[in-house]
VOMIZA-755855 format. One record per atom (N, C-alpha, C, O): residue in one letter; x, y, z. Coordinates in Angstrom, 1 decimal. Atoms other than C-alpha are relative to their C-alpha. Layout:
BEGIN
<rec code="A" x="X" y="Y" z="Z"/>
...
//
This chain:
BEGIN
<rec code="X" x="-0.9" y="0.0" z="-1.2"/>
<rec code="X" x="150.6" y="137.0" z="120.9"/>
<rec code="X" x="1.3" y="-0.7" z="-0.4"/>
<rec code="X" x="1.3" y="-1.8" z="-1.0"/>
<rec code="X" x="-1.0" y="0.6" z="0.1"/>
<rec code="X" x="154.0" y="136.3" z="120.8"/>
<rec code="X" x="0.6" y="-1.0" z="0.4"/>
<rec code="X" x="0.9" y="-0.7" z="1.6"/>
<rec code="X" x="-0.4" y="0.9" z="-1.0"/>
<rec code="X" x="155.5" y="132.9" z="121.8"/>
<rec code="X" x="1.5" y="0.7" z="0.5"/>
<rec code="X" x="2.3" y="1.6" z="0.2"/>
<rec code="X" x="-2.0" y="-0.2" z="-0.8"/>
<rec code="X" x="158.7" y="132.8" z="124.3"/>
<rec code="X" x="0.9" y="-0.5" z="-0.5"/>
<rec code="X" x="0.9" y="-0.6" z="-1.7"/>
<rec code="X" x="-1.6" y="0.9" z="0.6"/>
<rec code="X" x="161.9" y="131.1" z="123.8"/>
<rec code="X" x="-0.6" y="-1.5" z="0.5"/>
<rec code="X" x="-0.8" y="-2.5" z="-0.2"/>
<rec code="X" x="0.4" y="1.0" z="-0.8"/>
<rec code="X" x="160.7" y="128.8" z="126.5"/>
<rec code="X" x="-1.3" y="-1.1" z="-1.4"/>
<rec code="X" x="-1.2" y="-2.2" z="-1.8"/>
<rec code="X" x="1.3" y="0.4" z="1.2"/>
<rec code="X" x="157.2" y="128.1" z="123.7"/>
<rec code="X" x="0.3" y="-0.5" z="-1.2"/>
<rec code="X" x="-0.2" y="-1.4" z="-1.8"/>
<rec code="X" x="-0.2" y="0.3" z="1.0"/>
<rec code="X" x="159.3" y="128.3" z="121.1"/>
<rec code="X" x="0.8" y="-1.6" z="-0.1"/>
<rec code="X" x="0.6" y="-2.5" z="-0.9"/>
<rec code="X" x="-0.3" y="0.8" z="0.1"/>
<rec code="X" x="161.4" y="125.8" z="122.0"/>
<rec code="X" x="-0.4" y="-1.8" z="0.4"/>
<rec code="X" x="0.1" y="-2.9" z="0.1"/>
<rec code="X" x="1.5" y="1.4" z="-0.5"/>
<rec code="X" x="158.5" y="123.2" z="123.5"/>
<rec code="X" x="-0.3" y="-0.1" z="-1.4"/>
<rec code="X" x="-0.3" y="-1.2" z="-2.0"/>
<rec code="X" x="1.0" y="1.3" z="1.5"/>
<rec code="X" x="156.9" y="123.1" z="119.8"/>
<rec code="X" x="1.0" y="-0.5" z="-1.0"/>
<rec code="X" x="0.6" y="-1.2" z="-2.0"/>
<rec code="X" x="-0.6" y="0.3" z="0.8"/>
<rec code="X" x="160.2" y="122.7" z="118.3"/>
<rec code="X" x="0.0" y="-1.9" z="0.3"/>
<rec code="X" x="0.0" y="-2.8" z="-0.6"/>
<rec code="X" x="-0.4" y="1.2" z="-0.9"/>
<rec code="X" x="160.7" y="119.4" z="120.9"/>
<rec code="X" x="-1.4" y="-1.1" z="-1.2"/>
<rec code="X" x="-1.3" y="-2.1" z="-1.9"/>
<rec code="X" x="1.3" y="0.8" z="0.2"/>
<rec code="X" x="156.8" y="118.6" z="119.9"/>
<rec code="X" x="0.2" y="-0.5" z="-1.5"/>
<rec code="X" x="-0.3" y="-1.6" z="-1.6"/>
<rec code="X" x="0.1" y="0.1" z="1.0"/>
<rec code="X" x="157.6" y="118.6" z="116.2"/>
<rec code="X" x="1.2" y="-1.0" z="-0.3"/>
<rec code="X" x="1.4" y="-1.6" z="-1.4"/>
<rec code="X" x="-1.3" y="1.0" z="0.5"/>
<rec code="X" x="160.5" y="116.5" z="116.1"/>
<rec code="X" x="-0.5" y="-1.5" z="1.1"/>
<rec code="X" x="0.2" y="-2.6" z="1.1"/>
<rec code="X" x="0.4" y="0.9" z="-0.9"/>
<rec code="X" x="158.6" y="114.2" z="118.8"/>
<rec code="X" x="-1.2" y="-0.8" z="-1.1"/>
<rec code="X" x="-1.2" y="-2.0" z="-1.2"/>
<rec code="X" x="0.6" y="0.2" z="1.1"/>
<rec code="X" x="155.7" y="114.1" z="115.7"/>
<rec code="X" x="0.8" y="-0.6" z="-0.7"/>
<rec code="X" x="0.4" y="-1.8" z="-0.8"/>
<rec code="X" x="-0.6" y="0.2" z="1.1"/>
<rec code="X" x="158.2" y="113.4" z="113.2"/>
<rec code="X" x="0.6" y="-1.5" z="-0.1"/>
<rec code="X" x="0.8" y="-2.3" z="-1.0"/>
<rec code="X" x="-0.4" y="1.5" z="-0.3"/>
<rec code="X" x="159.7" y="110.3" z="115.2"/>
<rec code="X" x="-1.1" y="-1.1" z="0.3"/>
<rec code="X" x="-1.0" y="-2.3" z="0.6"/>
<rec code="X" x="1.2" y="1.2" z="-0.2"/>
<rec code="X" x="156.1" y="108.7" z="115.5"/>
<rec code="X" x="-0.4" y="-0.2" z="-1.1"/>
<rec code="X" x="-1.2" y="-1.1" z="-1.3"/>
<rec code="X" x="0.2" y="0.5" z="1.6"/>
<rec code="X" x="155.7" y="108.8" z="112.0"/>
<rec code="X" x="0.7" y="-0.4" z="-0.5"/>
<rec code="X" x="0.2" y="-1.0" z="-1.4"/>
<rec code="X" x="-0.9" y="0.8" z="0.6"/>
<rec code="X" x="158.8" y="107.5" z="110.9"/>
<rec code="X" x="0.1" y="-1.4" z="1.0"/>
<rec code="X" x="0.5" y="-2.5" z="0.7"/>
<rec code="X" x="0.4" y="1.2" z="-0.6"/>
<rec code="X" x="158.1" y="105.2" z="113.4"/>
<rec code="X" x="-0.8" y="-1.1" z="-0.3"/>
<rec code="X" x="-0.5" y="-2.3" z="-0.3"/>
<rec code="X" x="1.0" y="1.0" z="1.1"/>
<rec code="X" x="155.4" y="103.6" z="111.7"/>
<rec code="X" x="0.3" y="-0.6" z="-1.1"/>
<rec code="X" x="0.0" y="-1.7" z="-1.6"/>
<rec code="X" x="-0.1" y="0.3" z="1.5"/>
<rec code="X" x="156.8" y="104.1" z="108.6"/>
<rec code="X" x="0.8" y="-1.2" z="0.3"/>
<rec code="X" x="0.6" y="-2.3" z="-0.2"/>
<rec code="X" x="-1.2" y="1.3" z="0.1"/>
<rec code="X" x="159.7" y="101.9" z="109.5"/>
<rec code="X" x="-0.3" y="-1.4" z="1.0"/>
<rec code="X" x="0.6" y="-2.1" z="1.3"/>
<rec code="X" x="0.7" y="0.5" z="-0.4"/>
<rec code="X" x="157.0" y="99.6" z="111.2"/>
<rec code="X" x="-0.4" y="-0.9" z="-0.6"/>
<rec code="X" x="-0.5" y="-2.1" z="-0.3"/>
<rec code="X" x="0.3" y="0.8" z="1.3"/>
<rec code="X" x="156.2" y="98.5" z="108.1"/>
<rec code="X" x="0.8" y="0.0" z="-1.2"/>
<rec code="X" x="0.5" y="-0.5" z="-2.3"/>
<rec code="X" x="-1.0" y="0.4" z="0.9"/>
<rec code="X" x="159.4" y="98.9" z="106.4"/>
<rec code="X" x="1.2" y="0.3" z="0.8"/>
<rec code="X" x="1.8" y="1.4" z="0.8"/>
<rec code="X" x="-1.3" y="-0.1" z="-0.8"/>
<rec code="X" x="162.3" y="97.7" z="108.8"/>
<rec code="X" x="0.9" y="0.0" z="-0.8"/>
<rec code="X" x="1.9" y="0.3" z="0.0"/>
<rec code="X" x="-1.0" y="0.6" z="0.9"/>
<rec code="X" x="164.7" y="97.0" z="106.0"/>
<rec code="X" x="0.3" y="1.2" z="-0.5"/>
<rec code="X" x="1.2" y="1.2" z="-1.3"/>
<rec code="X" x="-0.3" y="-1.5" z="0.9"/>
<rec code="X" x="164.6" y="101.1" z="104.9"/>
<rec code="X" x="0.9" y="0.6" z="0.6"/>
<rec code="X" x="0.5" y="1.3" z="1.5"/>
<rec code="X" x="-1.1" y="-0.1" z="-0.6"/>
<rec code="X" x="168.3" y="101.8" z="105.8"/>
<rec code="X" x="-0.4" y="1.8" z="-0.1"/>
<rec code="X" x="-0.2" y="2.5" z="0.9"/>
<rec code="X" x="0.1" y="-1.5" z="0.0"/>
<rec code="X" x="167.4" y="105.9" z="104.3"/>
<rec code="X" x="-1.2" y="0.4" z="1.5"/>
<rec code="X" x="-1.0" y="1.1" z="2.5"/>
<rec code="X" x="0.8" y="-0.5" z="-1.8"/>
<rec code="X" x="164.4" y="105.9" z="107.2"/>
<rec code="X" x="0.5" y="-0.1" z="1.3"/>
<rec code="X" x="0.4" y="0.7" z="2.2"/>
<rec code="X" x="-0.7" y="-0.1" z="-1.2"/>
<rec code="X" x="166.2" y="104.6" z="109.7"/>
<rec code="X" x="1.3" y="0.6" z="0.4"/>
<rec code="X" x="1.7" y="0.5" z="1.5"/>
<rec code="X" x="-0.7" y="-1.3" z="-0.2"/>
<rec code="X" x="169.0" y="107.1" z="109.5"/>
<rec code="X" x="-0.8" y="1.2" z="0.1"/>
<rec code="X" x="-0.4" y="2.0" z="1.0"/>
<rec code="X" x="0.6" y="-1.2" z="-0.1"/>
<rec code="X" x="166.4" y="109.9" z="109.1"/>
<rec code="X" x="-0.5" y="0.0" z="1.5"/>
<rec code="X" x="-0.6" y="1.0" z="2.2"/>
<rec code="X" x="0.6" y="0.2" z="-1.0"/>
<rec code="X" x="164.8" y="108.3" z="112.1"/>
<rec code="X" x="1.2" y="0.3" z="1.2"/>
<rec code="X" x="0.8" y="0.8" z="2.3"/>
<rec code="X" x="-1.2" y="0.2" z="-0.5"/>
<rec code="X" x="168.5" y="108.2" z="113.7"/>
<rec code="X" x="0.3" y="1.9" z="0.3"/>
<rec code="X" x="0.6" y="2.7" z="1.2"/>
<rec code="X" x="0.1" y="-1.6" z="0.4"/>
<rec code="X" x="168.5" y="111.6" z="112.8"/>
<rec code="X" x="-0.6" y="1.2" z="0.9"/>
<rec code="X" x="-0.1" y="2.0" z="1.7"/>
<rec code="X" x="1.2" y="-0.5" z="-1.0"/>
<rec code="X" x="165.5" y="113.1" z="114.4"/>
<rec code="X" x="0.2" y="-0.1" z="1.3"/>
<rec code="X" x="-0.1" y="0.9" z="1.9"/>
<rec code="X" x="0.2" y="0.3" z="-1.1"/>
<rec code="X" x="166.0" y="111.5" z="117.4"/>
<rec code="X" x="1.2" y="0.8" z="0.3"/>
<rec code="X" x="0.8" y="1.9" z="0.5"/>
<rec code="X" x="-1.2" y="-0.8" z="-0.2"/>
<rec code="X" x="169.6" y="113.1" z="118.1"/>
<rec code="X" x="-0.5" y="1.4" z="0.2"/>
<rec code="X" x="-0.2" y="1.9" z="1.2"/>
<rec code="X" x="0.5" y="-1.6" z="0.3"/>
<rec code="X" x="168.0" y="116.8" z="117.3"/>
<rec code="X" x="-1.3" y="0.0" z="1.1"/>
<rec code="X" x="-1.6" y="1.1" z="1.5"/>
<rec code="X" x="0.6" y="-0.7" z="-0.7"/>
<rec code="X" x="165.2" y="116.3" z="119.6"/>
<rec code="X" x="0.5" y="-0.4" z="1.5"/>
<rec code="X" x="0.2" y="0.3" z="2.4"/>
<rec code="X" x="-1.3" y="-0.1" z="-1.3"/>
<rec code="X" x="167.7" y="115.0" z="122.7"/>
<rec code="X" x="0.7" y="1.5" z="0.2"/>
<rec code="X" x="0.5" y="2.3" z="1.1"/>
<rec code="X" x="-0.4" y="-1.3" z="0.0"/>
<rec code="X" x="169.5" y="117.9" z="121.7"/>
<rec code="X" x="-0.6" y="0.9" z="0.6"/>
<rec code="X" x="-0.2" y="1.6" z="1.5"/>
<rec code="X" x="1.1" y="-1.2" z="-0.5"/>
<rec code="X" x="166.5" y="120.0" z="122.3"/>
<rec code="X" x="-0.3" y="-0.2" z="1.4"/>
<rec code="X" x="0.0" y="0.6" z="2.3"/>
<rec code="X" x="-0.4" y="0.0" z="-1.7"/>
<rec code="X" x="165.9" y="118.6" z="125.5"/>
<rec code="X" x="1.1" y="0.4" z="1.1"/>
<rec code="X" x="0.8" y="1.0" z="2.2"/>
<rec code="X" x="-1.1" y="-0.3" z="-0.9"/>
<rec code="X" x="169.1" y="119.0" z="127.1"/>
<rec code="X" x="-0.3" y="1.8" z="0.0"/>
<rec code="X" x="-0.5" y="2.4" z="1.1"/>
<rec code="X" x="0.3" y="-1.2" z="0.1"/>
<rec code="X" x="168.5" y="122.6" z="125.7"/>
<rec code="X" x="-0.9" y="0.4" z="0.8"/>
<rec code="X" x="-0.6" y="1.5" z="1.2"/>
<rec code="X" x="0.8" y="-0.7" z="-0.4"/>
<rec code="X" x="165.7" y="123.3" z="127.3"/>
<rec code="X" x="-0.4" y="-0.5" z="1.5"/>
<rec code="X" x="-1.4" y="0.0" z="2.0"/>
<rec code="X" x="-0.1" y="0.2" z="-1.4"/>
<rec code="X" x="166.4" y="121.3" z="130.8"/>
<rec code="X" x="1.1" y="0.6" z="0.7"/>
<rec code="X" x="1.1" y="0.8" z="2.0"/>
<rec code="X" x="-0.6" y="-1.3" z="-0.3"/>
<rec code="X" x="169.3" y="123.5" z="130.9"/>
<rec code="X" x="-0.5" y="1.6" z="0.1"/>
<rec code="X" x="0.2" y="2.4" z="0.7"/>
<rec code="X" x="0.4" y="-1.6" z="-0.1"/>
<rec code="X" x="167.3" y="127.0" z="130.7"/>
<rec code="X" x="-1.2" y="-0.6" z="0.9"/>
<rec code="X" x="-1.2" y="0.0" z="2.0"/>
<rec code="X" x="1.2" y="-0.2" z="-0.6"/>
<rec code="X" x="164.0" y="125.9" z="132.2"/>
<rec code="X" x="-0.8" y="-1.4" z="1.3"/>
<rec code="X" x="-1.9" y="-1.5" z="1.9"/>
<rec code="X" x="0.4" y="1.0" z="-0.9"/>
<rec code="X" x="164.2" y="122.5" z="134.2"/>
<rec code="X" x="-0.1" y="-1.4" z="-0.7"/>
<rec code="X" x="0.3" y="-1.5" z="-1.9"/>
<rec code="X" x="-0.2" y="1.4" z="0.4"/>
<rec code="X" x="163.8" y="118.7" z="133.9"/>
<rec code="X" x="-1.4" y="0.1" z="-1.3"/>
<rec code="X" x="-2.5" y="0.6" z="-1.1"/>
<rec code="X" x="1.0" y="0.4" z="0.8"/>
<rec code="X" x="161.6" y="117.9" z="130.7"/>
<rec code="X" x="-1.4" y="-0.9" z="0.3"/>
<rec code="X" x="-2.6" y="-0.6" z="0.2"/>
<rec code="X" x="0.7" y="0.8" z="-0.8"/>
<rec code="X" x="160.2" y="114.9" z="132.2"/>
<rec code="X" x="0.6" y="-0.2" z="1.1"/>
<rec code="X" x="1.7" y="0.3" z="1.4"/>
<rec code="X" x="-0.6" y="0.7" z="-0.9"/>
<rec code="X" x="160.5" y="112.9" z="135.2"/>
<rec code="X" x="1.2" y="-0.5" z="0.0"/>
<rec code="X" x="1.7" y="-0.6" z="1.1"/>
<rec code="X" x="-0.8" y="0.7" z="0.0"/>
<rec code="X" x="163.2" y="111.1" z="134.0"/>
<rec code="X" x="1.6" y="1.5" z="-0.3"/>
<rec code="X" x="2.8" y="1.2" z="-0.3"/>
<rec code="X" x="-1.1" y="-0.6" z="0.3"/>
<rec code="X" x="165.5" y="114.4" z="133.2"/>
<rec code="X" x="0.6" y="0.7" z="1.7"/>
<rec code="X" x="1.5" y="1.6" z="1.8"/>
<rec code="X" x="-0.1" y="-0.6" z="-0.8"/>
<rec code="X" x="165.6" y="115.3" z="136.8"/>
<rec code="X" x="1.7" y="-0.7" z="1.1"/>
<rec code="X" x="2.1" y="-1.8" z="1.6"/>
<rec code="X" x="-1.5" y="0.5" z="-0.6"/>
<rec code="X" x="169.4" y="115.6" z="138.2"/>
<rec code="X" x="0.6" y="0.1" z="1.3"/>
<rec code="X" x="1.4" y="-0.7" z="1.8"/>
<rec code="X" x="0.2" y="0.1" z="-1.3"/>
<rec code="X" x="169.0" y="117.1" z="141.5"/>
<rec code="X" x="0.0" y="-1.0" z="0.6"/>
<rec code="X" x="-0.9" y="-1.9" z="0.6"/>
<rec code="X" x="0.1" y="1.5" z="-1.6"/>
<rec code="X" x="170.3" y="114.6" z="144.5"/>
<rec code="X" x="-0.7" y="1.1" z="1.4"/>
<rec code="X" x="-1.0" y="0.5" z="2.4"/>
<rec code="X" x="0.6" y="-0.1" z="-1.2"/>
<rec code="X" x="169.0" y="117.1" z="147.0"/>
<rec code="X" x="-1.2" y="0.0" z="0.1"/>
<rec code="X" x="-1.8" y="-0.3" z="1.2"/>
<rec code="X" x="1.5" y="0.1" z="-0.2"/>
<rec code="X" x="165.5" y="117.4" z="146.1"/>
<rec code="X" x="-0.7" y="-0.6" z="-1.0"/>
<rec code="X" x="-0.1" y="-1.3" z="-1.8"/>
<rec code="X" x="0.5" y="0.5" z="1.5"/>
<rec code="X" x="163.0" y="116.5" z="143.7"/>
<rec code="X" x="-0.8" y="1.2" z="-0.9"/>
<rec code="X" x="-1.8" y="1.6" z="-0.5"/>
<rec code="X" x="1.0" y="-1.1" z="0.5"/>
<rec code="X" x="162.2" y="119.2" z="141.0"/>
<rec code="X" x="-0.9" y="-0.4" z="-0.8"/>
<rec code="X" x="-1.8" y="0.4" z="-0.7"/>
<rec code="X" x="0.8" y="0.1" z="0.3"/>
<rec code="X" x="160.2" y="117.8" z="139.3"/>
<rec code="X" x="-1.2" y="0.4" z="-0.3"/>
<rec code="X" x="-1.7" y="0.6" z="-1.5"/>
<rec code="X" x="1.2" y="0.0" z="-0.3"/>
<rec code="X" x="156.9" y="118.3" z="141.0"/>
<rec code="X" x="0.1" y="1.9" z="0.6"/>
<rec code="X" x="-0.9" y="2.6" z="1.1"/>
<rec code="X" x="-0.1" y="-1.0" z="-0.7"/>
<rec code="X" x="158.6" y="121.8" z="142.1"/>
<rec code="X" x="-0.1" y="1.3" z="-0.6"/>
<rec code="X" x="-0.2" y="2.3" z="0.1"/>
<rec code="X" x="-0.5" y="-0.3" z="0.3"/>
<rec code="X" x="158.8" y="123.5" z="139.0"/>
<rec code="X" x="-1.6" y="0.1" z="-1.3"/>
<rec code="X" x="-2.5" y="-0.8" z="-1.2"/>
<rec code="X" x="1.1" y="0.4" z="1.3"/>
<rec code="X" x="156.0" y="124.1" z="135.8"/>
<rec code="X" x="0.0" y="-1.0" z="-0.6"/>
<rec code="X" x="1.0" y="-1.6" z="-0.5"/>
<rec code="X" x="-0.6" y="1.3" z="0.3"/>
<rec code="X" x="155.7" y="121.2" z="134.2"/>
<rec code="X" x="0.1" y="0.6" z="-1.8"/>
<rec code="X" x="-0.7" y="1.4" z="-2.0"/>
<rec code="X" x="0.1" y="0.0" z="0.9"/>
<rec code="X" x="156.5" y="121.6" z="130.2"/>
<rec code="X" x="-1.0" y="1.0" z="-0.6"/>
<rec code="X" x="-0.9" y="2.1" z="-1.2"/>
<rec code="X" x="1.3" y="-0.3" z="1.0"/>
<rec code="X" x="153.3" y="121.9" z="128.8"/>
<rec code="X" x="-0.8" y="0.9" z="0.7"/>
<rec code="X" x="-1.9" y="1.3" z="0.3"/>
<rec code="X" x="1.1" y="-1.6" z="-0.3"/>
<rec code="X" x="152.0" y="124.9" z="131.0"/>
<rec code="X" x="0.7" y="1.1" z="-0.5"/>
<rec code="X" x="1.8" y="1.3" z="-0.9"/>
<rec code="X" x="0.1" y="-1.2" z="0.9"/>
<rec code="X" x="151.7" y="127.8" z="129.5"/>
<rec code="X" x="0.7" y="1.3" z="1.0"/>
<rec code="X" x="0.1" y="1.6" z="2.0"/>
<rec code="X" x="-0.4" y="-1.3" z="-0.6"/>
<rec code="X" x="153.8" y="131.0" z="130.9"/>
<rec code="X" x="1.6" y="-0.4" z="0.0"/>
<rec code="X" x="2.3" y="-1.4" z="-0.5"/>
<rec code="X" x="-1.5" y="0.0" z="0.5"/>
<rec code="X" x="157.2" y="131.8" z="131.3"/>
<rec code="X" x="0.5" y="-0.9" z="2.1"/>
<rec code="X" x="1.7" y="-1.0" z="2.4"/>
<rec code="X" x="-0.3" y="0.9" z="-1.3"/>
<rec code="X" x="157.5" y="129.8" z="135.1"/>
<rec code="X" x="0.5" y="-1.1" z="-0.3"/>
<rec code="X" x="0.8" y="-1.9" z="0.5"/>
//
């Protein structure tokens, strides 16, 4: 089965969400790695990116992306991690 745009662009978010909990660590135990913490600097930028991306086509990411002052989408809307094109 084919993923969506919507799918495709959730495992891109997930993978760059992975990538900053392992340089996370890494740089856990080595604060002083000016190359990790640019890569880490890095990552983080590209998966913002992706967010904005994809609270522009499909809604708030989390709770905290929700911009609506008249209502709350939130709770109104798929959340992310369900599966379909809603």
């Amino acid at each position: 089965m084919a993923l969506s745009d919507k799918q495709k662009l959730m495992r891109k978010i997930q993978a760059q969400s992975f990538v900053l909990v392992d340089v996370t660590l890494y740089l856990d135990s080595h604060p002083n790695c000016k190359n990790a913490l640019d890569f880490y600097h890095k990552h983080k930028a590209i998966k913002e990116k992706l967010i904005k991306e994809y609270e522009r086509n499909y809604g708030p990411f989390t709770a905290m992306g929700v911009e609506d002052t008249d209502k709350w989408t939130w709770s109104t809307t798929a959340f992310p991690w369900e599966r379909g094109e809603s």
